[in-house]
Steps between C-alpha positions, in 0.01 A plus 500: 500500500644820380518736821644809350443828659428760225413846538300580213438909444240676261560857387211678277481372114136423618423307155761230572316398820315223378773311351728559801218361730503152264874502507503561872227216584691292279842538749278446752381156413878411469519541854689856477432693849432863383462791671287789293662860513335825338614839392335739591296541179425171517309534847350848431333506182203356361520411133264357201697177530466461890361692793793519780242263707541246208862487501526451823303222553590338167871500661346354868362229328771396271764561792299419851685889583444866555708683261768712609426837437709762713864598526502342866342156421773435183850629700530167698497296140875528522624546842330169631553271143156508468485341117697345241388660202319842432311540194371823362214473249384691336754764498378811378756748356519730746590204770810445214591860508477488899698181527797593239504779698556425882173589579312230719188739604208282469440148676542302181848686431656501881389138536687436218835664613454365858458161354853569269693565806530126562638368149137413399354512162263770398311420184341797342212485220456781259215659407509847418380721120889608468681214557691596185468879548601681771485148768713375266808610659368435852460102381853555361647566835280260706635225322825555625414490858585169730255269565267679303347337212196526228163292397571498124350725311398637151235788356165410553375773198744576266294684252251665727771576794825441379684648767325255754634202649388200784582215627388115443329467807452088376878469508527694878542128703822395272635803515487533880647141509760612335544809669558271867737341262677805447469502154286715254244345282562558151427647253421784676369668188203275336426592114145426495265778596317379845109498632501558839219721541 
């Protein structure tokens, strides 16, 4: 029985929800122990795909948990080796631009550099409309962190947003896998436009 302890964080591409609740139910029927942390956008707003309300019991009853959503309730992650692997999905653009950065303001982003403290991976799943405009370079430099790794990806409208790019949520559980490996699932860049949404 698989008894690894992921901490799995949501920031706000709102439209990728329903695919990262399948891929999420899915780890947790392979016996992943996950832990659900929010940004703040994530457990303020209301949107047309999901009421706040929604998402968090959606995330209760996939996980048996209260997300994490303050400052407070994330710290500890790293300090008391609280999980093995931290996954961040969806990851909007401006989480990218935060990360590549230094800046760890929200829960989803400080539980993710508590959780890096330890040597841990941190896998990271794009999903932003400038993934190859101005996130572009933000991607660029996250990809040369440690321990930090990426959900393959690939642009999910190439005609009608070509600038736009997200993740394969389907291939999430091999690339975490390999990410507690310490190794990056590859390609990283798919050539076939994706349907997440």
């Amino acid at each position: 029985m698989n008894s690894t302890r992921v901490g799995f964080a949501l920031t706000g591409s709102f439209c990728t929800f329903k695919k990262v609740f399948e891929t999420m139910r899915r780890l947790a029927e392979e016996g992943y122990d996950l832990t659900p942390i929010l940004s703040y956008a994530v457990d303020e707003y209301d949107t047309r795909f999901f009421s706040r309300e929604e998402v968090g019991k959606k995330l209760r009853e996939i996980t048996g948990k209260e997300p994490l959503c303050t400052l407070p309730e994330v710290e500890p992650i790293g300090p008391k080796k609280l999980l093995d692997a931290y996954v961040i999905a969806p990851m909007t653009g401006a989480s990218l631009g935060k990360m590549a950065h230094g800046i760890f303001d929200t829960p989803a982003l400080l539980g993710a550099k508590s959780h890096l403290r330890n040597g841990r991976p941190v896998l990271v799943a794009p999903s932003t409309n400038d993934g190859l405009g101005a996130a572009a370079e933000n991607i660029g430099k996250i990809l040369n962190m440690k321990n930090v790794y990426f959900v393959p990806f690939g642009q999910d409208d190439p005609v009608g947003k070509p600038r736009s790019l997200v993740a394969d949520f389907n291939r999430l559980p091999q690339a975490l896998a390999a990410a507690l490996a310490g190794a990056q699932m590859q390609p990283i860049l798919l050539g076939v436009s994706l349907s997440n949404k």
